[in-house]
BADOBA-434216 format. One record per residue (C-alpha): x, y, z. Coordinates in steps of 0.25 Angstrom, whole numbers, padded with zeros to 4 digits, always signed. Layout:
! BADOBA-434216
XYZ;...
END
This chain:
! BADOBA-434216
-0096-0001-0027;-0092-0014-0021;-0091-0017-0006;-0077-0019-0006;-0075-0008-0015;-0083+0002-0006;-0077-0001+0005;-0060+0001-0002;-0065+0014-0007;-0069+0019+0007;-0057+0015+0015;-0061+0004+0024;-0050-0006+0018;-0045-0010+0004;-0055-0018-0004;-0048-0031-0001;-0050-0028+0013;-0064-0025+0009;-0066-0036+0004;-0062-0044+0019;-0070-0034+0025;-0082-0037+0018;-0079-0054+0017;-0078-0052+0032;-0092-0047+0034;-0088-0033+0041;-0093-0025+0029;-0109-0021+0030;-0117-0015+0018;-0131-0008+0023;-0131-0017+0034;-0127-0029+0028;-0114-0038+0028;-0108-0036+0014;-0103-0048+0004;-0091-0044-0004;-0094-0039-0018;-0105-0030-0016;-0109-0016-0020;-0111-0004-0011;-0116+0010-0014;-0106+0021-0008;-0117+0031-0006;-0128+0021-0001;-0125+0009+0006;-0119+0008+0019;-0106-0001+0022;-0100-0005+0034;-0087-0012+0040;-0089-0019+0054;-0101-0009+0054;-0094+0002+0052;-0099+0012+0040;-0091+0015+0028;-0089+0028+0023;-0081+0033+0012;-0069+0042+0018;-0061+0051+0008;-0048+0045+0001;-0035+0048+0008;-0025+0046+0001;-0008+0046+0010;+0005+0045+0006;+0014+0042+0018;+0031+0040+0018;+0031+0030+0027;+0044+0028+0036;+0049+0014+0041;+0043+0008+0054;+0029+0014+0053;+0019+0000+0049;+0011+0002+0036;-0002-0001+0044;-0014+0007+0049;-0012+0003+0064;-0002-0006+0070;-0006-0016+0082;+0010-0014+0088;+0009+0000+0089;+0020+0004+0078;+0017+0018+0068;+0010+0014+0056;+0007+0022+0044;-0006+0029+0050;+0001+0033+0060;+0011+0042+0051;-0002+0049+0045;-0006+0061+0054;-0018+0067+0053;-0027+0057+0043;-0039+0053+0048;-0042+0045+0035;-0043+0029+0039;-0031+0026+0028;-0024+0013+0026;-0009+0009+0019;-0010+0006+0003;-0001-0005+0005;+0011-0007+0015;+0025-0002+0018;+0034-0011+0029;+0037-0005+0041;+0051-0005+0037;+0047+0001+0023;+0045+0017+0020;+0040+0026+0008;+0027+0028+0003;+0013+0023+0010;+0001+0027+0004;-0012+0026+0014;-0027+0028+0010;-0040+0024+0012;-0043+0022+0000;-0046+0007-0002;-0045+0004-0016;-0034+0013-0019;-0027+0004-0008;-0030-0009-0016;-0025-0004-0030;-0011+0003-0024;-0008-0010-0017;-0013-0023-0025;-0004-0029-0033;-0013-0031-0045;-0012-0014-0047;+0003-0014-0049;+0005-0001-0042;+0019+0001-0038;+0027+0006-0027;+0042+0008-0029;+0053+0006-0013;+0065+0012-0013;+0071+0001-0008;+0086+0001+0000;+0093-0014-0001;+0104-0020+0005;+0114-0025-0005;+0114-0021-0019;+0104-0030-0027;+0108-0037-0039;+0103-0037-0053;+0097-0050-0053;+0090-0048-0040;+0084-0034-0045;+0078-0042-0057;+0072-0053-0049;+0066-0043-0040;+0063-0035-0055;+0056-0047-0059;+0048-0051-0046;+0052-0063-0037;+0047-0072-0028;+0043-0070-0014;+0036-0076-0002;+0024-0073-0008;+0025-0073-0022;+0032-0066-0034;+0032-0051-0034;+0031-0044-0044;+0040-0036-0052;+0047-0025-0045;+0054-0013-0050;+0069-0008-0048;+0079+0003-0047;+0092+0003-0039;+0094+0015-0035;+0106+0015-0031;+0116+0013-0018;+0109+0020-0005;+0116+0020+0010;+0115+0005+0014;+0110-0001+0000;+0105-0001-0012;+0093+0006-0016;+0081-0001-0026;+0069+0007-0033;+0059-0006-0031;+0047-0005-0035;+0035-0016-0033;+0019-0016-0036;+0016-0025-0026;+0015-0023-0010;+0018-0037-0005;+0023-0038+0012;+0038-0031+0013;+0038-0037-0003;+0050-0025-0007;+0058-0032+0006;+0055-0045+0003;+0058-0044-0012;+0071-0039-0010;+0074-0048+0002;+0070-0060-0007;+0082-0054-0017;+0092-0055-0002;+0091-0037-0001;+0088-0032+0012;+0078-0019+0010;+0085-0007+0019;+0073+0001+0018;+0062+0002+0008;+0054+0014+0005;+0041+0016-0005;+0044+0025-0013;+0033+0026-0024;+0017+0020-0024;+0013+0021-0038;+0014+0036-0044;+0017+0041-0029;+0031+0043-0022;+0034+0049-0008;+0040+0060-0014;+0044+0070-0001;+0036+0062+0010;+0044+0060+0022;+0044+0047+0028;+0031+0048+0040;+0024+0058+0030;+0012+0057+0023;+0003+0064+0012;-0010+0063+0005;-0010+0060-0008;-0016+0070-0016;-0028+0067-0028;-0017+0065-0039;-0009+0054-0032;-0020+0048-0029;-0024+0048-0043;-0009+0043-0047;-0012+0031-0038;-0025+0027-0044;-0020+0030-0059;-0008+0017-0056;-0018+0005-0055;-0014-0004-0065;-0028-0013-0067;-0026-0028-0060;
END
C-alpha cells in the first residue's frame, strides 16, 4: 500500500494532506524520513508523524444536522462552537468531509476515514449534494437557466447545478439546488452573481443520505449500509 495511502486509510489526514505531510519531511518509515510514492506494509512496518506512531483506529462513520453559527472546523482559535463540539461522547479523532458556512445548516458528515473523505468531496467523483435553499426575490427563467448551465465566477465556471422551485415560503421563494462540487460559500455566491440574496441555506441531501428526522445539534452514526450507499456513488475520474 502506498505511503500516502496508508496514512488516509488510518485517519491522520486526507491523502492530499498526506501527501504535504510527507513532502514536508514529518512522516518516518522504520526510522527513516519517507519520500512520496513509497510502499508500506500495514502489519510490518513502522510509520510515524512528527514522531508519533501510526496505528490504525476503527471507521467512525457521523452524520450531524448542523445548526447556523457553529464553525465547520475541528477547533476554532477565537473561541466559537465548532462541529466537535456538538458531538458528545466520541472519543474518535474525526474530521469534516467538506464544509458548511457558518451561516449554512443541514447535513454534515464526519469521519476519520481518509479516503472516503477524498472521494465524497473531490470534484472529479461527481457526488452530489442537494440545499434547500430560501431566496429573496422571485428568480426568473432565464437566471434559473444560466445557473442550469453553469456560469462564471471568481474562480471559474461551475458546473452545472440542478433546480426545483419549490414554491413561495414566508419571506421568499424556495429553490431545490443541487451542485457536485464544494467550492468556498459557492451556493451563496452563485446565486448572488445572478443579484439573489440566500436567506438561509440548508443541506439537505449528500449523495443516497438525507437528514431525515435529525434535529438541528444532533447527530448519528451511520450504520454499515449507509456507508456502503456512500461508497457504491463514486463515479470513476
Amino acid at each position: 500500500m502506498r505511503l500516502q495511502k496508508y496514512l488516509s486509510a488510518a485517519g491522520v489526514a486526507s491523502r492530499r494532506k498526506s501527501e504535504e505531510l510527507i513532502r514536508q519531511g514529518r512522516v518516518r518509515v522504520n526510522g527513516e524520513i519517507a519520500i512520496l510514492g513509497i510502499r508500506v506494509l500495514p502489519d510490518r512496518d513502522i510509520v510515524e508523524v512528527d514522531g508519533k506512531r501510526v496505528t490504525r483506529e476503527e471507521k467512525v462513520y457521523i452524520m450531524l444536522n448542523k445548526p447556523a453559527g457553529v464553525i465547520t472546523s475541528c477547533r476554532d482559535p477565537r473561541g466559537r462552537t465548532t462541529v466537535i463540539d456538538l458531538l458528545t461522547g466520541i472519543t474518535a479523532a474525526v474530521h469534516p468531509v467538506g464544509r458548511l458556512d457558518y451561516d449554512s445548516e443541514g447535513l454534515l458528515l464526519l469521519t476519520n476515514d481518509g479516503d472516503l473523505t477524498y472521494r465524497l468531496t473531490h470534484p472529479s467523483y461527481q457526488v452530489k449534494k442537494t440545499y434547500h435553499v430560501l431566496i429573496k426575490g422571485v428568480p426568473t427563467q432565464e437566471d434559473v437557466q444560466k445557473l442550469r448551465q453553469g456560469i462564471l465566477l471568481e474562480d471559474g465556471w461551475t458546473a452545472p447545478a440542478g433546480i426545483r422551485v419549490l414554491g413561495p415560503r414566508k419571506g421568499g421563494i424556495l429553490i431545490e439546488f443541487t451542485i457536485h462540487e464544494g467550492r468556498n460559500r459557492q451556493v451563496r455566491r452563485m446565486w448572488a452573481s445572478m443579484g439573489y440574496w440566500v436567506i438561509r441555506l440548508r443541506r439537505v441531501k449528500f449523495g443516497p443520505l438525507t437528514l431525515g428526522g435529525l434535529e438541528p445539534g444532533r447527530f448519528r452514526y451511520l450504520d454499515r449500509r449507509d456507508v456502503m450507499r456512500l461508497k457504491g456513488v463514486f463515479r470513476d475520474p
